[in-house]
Backbone as a printed PyTorch tensor [residue, N CA C, xyz], in Angstrom:
tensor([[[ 18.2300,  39.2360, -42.9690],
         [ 18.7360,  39.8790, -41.7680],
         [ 19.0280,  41.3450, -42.0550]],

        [[ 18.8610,  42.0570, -41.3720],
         [ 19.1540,  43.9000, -40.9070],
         [ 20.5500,  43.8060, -41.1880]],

        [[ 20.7900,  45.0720, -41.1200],
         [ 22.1660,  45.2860, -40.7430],
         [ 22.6470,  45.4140, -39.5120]],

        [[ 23.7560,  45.0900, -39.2860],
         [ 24.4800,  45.0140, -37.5360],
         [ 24.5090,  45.7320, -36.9790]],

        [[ 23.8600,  46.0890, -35.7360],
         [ 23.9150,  46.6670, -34.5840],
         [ 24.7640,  46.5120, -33.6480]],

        [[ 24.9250,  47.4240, -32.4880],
         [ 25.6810,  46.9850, -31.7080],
         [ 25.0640,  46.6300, -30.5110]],

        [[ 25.6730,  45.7140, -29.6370],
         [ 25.1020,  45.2230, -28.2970],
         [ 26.3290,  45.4300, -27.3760]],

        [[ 25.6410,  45.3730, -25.9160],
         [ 26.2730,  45.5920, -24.8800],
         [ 25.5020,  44.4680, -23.1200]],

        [[ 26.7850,  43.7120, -23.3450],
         [ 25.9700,  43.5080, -21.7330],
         [ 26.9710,  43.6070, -20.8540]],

        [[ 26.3430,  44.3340, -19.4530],
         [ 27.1510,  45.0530, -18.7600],
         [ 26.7250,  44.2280, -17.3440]],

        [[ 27.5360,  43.6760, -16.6100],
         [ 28.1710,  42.9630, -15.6410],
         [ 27.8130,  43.9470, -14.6370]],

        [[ 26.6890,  43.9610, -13.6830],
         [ 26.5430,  45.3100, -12.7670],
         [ 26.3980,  44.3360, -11.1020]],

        [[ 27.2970,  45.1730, -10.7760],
         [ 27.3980,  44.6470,  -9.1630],
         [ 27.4090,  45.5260,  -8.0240]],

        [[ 25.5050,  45.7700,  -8.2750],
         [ 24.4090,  46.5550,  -7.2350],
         [ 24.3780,  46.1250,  -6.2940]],

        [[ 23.3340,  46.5290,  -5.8670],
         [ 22.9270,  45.6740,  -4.1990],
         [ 22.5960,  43.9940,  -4.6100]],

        [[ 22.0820,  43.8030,  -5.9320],
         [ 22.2680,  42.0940,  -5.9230],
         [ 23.0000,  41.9970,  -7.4770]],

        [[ 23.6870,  41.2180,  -7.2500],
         [ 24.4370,  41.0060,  -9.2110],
         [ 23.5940,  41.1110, -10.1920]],

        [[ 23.7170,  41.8060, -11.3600],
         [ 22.8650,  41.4090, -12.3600],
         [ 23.6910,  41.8340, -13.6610]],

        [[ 22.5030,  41.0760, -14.9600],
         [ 23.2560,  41.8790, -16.2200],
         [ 22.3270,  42.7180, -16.8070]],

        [[ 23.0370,  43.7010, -17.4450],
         [ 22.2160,  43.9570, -18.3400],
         [ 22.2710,  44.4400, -19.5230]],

        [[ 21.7010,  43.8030, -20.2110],
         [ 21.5900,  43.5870, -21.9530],
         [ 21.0990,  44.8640, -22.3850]],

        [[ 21.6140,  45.7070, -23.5050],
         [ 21.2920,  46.7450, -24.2200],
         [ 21.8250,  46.7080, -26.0300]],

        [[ 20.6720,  46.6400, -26.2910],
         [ 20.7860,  46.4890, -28.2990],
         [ 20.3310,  48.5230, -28.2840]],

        [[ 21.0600,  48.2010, -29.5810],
         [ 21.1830,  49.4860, -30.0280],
         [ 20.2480,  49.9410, -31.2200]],

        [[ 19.2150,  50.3000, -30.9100],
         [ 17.6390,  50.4770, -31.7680],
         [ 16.9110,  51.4230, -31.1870]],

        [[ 17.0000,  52.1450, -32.7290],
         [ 16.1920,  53.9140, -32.5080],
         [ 17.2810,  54.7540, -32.1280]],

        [[ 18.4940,  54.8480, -32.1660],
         [ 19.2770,  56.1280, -31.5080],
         [ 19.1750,  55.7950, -30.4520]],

        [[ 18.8230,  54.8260, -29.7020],
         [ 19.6180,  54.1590, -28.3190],
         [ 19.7850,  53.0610, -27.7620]],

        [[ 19.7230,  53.1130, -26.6110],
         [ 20.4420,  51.6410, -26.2520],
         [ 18.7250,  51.3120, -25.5480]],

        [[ 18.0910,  49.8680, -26.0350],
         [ 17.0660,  49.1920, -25.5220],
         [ 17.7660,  48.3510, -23.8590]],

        [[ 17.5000,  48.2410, -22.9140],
         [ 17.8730,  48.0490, -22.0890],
         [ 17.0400,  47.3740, -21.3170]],

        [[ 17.6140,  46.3890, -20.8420],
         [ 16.9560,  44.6750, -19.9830],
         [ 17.3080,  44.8090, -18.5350]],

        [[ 17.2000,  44.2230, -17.3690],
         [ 18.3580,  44.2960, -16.2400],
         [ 18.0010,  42.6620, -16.4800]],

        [[ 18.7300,  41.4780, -16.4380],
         [ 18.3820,  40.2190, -16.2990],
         [ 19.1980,  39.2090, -14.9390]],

        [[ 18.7130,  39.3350, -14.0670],
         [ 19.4140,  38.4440, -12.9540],
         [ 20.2200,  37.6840, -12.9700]],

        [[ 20.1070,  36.2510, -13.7830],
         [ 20.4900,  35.1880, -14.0280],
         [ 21.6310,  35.9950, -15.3860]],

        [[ 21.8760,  36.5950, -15.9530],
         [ 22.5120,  36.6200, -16.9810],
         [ 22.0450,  35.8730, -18.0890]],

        [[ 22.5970,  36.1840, -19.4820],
         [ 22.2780,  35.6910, -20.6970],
         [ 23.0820,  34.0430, -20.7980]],

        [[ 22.2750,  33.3040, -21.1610],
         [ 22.7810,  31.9640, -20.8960],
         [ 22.5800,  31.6250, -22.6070]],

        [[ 23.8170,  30.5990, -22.9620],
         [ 24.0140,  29.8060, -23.9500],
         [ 23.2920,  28.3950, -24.2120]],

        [[ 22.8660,  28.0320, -22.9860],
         [ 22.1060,  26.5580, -22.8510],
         [ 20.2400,  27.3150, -23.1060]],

        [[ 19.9050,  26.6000, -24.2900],
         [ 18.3420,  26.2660, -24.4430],
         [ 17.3590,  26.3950, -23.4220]],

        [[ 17.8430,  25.6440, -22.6540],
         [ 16.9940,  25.2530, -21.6450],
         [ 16.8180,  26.2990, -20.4680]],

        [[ 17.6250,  27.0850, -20.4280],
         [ 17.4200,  28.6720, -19.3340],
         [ 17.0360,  29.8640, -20.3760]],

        [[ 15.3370,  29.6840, -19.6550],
         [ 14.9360,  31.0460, -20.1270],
         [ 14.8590,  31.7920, -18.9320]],

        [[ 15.7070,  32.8570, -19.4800],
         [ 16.1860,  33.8440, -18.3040],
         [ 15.2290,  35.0260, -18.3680]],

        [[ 14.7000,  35.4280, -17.0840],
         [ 13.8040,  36.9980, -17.6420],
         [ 14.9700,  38.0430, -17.2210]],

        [[ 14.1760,  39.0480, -18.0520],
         [ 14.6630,  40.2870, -18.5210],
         [ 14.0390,  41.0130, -18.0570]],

        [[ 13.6360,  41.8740, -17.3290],
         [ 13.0900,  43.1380, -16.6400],
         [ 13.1140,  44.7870, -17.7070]],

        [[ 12.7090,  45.2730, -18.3860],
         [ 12.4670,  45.8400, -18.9130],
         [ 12.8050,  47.1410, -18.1780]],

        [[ 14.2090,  47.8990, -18.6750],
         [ 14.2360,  49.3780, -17.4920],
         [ 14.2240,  50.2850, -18.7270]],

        [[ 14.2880,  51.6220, -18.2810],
         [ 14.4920,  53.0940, -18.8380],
         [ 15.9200,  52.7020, -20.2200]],

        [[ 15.2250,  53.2880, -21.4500],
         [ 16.8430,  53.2080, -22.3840],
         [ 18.1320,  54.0200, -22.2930]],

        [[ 18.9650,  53.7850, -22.6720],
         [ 20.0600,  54.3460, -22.3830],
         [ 20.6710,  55.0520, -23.6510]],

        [[ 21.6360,  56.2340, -23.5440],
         [ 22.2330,  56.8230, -24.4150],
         [ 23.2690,  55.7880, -24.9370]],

        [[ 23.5420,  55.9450, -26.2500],
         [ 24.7200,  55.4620, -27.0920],
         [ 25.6550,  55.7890, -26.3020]],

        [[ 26.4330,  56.8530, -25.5980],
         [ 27.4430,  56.5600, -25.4060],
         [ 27.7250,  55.9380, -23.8910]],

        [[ 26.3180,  55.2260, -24.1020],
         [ 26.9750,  54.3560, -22.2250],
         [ 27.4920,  52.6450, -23.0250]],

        [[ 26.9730,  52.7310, -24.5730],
         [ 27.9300,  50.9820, -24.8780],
         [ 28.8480,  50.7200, -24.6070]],

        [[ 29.7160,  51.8480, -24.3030],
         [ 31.5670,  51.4500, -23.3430],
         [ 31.5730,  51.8660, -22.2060]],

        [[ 30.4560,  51.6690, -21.4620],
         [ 31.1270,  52.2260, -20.1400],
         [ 31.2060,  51.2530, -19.2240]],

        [[ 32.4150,  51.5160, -17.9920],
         [ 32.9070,  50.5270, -17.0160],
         [ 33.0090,  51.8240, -15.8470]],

        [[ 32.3960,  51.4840, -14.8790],
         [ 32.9810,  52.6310, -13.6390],
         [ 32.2830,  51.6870, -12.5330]],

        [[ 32.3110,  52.7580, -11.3130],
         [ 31.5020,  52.7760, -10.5830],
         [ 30.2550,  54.0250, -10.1380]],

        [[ 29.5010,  53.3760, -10.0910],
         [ 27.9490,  54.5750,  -9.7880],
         [ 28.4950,  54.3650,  -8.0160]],

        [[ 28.4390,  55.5530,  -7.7650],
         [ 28.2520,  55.9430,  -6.7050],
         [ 27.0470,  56.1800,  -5.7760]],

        [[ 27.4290,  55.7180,  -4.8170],
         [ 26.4550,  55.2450,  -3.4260],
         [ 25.5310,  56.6250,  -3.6470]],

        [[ 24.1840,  55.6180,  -3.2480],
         [ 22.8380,  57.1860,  -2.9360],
         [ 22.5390,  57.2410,  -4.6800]],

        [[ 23.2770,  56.7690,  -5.3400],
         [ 22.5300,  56.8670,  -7.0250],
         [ 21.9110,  55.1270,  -7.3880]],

        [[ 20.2660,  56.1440,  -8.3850],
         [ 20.4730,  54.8010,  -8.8730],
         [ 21.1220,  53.9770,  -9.6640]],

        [[ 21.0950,  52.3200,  -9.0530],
         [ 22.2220,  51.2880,  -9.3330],
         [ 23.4930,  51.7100,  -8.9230]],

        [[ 23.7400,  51.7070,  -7.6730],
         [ 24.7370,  51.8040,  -7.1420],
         [ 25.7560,  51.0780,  -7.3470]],

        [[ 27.0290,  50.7500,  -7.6050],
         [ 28.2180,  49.8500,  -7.6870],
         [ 29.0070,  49.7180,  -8.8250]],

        [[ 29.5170,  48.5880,  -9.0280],
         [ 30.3490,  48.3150, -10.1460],
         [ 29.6560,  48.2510, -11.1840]],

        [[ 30.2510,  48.6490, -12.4370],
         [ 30.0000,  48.1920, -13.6140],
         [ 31.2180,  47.5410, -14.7170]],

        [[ 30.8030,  46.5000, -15.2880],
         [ 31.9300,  46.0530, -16.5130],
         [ 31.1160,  45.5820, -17.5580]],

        [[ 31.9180,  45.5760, -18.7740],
         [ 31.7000,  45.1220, -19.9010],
         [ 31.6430,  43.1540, -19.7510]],

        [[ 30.9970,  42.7810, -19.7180],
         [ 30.8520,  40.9810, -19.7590],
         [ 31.0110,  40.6720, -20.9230]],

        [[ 30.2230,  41.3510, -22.2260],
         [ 30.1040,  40.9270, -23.3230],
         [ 29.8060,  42.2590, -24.5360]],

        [[ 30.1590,  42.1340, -25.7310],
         [ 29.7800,  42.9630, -26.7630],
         [ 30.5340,  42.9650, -27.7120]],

        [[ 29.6560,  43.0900, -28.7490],
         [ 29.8750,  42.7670, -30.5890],
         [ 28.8560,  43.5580, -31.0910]],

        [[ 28.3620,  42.9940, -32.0890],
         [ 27.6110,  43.7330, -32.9350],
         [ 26.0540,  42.4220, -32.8380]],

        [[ 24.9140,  43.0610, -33.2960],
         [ 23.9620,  42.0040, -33.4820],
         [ 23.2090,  42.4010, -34.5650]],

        [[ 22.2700,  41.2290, -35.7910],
         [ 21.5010,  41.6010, -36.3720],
         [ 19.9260,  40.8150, -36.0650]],

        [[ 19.4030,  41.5060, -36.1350],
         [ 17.7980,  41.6290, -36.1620],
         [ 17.3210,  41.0080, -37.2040]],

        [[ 16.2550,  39.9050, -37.0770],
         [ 15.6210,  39.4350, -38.3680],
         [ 14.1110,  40.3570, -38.4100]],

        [[ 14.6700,  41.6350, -39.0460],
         [ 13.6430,  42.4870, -39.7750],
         [ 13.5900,  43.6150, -38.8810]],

        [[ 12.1200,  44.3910, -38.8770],
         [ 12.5230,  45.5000, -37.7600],
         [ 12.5860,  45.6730, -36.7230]],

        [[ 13.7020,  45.7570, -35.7660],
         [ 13.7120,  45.5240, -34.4840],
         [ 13.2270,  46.3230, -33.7190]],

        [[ 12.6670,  47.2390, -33.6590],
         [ 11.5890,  48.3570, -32.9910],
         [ 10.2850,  47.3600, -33.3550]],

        [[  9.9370,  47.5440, -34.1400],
         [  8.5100,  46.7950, -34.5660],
         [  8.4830,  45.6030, -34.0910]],

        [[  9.7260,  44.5880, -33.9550],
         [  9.4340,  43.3900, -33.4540],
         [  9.1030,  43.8190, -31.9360]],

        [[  9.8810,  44.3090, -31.4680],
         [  9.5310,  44.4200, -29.7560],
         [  8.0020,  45.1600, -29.5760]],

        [[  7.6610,  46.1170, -30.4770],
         [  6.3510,  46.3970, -30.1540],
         [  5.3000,  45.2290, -30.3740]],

        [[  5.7080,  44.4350, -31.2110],
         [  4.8630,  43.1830, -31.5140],
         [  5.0290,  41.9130, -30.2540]],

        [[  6.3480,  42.3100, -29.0260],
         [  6.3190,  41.2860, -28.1940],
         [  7.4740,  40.4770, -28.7020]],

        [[  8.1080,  39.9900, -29.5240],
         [  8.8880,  39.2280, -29.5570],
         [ 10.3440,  39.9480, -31.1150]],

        [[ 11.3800,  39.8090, -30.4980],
         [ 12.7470,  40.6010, -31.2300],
         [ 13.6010,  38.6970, -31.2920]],

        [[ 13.5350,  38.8610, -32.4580],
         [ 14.7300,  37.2650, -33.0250],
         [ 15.9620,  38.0900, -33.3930]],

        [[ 17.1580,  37.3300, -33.1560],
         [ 18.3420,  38.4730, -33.3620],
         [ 19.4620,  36.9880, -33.5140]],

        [[ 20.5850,  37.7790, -33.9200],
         [ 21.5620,  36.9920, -34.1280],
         [ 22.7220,  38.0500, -33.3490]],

        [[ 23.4070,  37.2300, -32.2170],
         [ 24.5260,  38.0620, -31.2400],
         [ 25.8130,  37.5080, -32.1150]],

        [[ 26.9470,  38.3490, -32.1670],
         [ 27.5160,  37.9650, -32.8700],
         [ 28.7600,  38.7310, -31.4230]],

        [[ 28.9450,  38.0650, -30.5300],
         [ 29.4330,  38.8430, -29.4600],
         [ 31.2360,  37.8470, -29.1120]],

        [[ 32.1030,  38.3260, -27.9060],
         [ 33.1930,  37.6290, -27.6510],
         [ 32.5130,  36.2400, -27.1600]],

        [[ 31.7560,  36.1610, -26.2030],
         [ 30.9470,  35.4120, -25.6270],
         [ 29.9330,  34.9910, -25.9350]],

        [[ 28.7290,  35.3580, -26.3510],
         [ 27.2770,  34.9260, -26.9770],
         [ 27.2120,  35.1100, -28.5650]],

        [[ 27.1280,  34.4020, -29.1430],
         [ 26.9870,  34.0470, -30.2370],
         [ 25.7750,  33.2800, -30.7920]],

        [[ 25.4730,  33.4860, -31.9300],
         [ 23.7890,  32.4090, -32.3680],
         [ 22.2860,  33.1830, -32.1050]],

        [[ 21.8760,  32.4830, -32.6490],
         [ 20.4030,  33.0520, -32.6510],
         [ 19.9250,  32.9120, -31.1410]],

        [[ 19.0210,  34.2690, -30.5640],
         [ 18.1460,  34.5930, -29.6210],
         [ 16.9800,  34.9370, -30.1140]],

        [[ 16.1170,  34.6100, -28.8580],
         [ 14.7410,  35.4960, -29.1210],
         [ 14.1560,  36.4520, -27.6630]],

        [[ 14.2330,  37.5470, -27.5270],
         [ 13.3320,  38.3220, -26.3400],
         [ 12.0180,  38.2890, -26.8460]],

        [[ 11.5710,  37.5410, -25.5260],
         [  9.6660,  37.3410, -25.7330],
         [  9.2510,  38.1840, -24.4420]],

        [[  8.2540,  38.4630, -24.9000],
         [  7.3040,  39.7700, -23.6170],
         [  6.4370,  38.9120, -23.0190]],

        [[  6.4080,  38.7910, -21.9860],
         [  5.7790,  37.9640, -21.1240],
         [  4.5500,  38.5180, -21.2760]],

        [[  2.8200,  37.3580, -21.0320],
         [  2.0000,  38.0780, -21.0850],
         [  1.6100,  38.5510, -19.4940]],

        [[  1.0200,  39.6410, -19.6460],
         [  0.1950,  40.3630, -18.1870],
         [  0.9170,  40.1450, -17.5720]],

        [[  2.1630,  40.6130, -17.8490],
         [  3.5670,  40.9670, -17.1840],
         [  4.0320,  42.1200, -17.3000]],

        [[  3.9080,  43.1170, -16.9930],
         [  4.0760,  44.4760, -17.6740],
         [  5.8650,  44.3760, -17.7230]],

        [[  6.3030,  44.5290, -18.3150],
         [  7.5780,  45.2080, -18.5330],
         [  8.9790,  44.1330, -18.4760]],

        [[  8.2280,  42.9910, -18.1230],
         [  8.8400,  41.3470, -18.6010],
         [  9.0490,  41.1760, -19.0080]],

        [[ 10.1860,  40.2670, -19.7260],
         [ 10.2910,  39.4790, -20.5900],
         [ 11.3560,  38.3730, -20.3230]],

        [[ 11.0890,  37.3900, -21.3910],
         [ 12.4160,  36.5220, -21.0250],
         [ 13.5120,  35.7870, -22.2390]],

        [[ 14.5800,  36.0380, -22.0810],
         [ 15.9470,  36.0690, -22.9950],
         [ 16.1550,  34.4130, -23.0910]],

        [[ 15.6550,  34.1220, -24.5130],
         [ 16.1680,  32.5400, -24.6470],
         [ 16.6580,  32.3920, -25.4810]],

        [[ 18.1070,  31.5520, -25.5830],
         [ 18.6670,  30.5290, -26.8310],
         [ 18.2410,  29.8920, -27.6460]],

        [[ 18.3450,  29.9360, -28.8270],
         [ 17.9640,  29.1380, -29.5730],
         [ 18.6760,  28.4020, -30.1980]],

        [[ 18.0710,  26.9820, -30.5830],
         [ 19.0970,  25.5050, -30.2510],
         [ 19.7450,  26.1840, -32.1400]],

        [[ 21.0710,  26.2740, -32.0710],
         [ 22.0120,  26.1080, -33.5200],
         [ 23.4660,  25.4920, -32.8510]],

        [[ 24.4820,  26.2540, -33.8660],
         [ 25.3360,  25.4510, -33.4240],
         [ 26.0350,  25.7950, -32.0840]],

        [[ 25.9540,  27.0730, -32.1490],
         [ 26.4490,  27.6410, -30.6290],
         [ 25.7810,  27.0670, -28.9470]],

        [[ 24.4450,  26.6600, -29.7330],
         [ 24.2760,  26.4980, -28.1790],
         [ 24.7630,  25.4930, -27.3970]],

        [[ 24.7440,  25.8260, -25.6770],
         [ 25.6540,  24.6440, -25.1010],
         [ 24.8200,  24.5520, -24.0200]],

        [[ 24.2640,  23.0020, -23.6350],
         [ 23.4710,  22.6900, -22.6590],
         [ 24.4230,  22.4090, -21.5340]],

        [[ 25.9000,  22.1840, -21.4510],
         [ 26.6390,  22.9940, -20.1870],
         [ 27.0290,  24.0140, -20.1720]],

        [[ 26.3740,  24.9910, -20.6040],
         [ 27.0920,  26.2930, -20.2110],
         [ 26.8210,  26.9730, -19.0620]],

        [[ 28.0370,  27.3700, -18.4130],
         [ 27.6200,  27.8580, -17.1790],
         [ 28.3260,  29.4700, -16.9210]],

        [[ 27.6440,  30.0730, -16.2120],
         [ 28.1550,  31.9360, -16.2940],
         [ 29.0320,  32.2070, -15.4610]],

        [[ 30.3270,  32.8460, -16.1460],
         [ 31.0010,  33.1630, -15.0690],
         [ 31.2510,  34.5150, -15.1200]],

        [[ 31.6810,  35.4360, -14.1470],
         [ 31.9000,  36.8350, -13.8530],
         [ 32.9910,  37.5810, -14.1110]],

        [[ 33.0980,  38.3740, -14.4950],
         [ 34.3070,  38.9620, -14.8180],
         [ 35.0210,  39.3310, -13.3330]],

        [[ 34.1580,  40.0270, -12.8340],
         [ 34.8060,  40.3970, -11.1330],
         [ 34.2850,  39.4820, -10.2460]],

        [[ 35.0980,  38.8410,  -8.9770],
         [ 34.7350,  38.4120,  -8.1280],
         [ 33.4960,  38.7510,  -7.5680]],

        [[ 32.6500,  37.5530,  -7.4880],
         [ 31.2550,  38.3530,  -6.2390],
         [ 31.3210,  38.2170,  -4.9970]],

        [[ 31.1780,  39.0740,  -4.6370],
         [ 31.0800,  39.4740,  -3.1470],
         [ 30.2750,  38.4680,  -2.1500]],

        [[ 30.3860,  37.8690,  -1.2350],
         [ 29.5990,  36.9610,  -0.6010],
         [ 28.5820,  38.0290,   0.1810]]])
């Protein structure tokens, strides 16, 4: 295993809820938007949407984006720790698939982001069965959602 990185998933409540996952590789933040959120149960492979990376110093940020910008709304911290990479994590994602170990308040255990094929900019965030994983796990929000 690499040495520890840091991760961030950020609780964003746009025009529809989402999360999004950002590892910290190359001098910035790699960045996912994922609908469903990062799930602990095996069995939800969640996709990941592939957006623009982000600067290091957005791993702590909580505000609100203001209306008329993009991603308008809330933002919070859901989750973040540190993560390590089994080998190079730039190179794995150019190769399509990043194995990692989250070592987070909340997600913990081995993951893998796989690149969907003839999917441009896809991918999808799955658990992998150790001891952490939990086939009831279910996501809950830090802030109320809005009906």
């Amino acid at each position: 295993m690499n040495a520890k990185r840091r991760f961030v998933i950020h609780e964003h409540h746009a025009r529809n809820l989402h999360f999004d996952l950002r590892l910290e590789i190359g001098g910035v933040l790699k960045s996912w938007a994922v609908p469903k959120g990062v799930s602990l149960n095996p069995h939800h492979k969640r996709l990941a949407i592939e957006v623009p990376d982000h600067s290091l110093s957005y791993i702590d940020y909580e505000g609100t984006i203001a209306e008329g910008k993009y991603g308008a709304g809330r933002v919070v911290v859901w989750d973040n720790g540190d993560y390590q990479a089994d080998g190079d994590a730039l190179e794995q994602l150019e190769n399509g698939r990043l194995n990692f170990i989250f070592h987070g308040k909340k997600l913990r255990g081995s993951f893998s982001l796989v690149r969907m094929k003839d999917r441009k900019g896809q991918w999808l965030v799955i658990k992998n069965r150790d001891e952490f994983a939990d086939s009831n796990w279910e996501l809950e929000t830090v802030l109320p959602v809005n009906p």
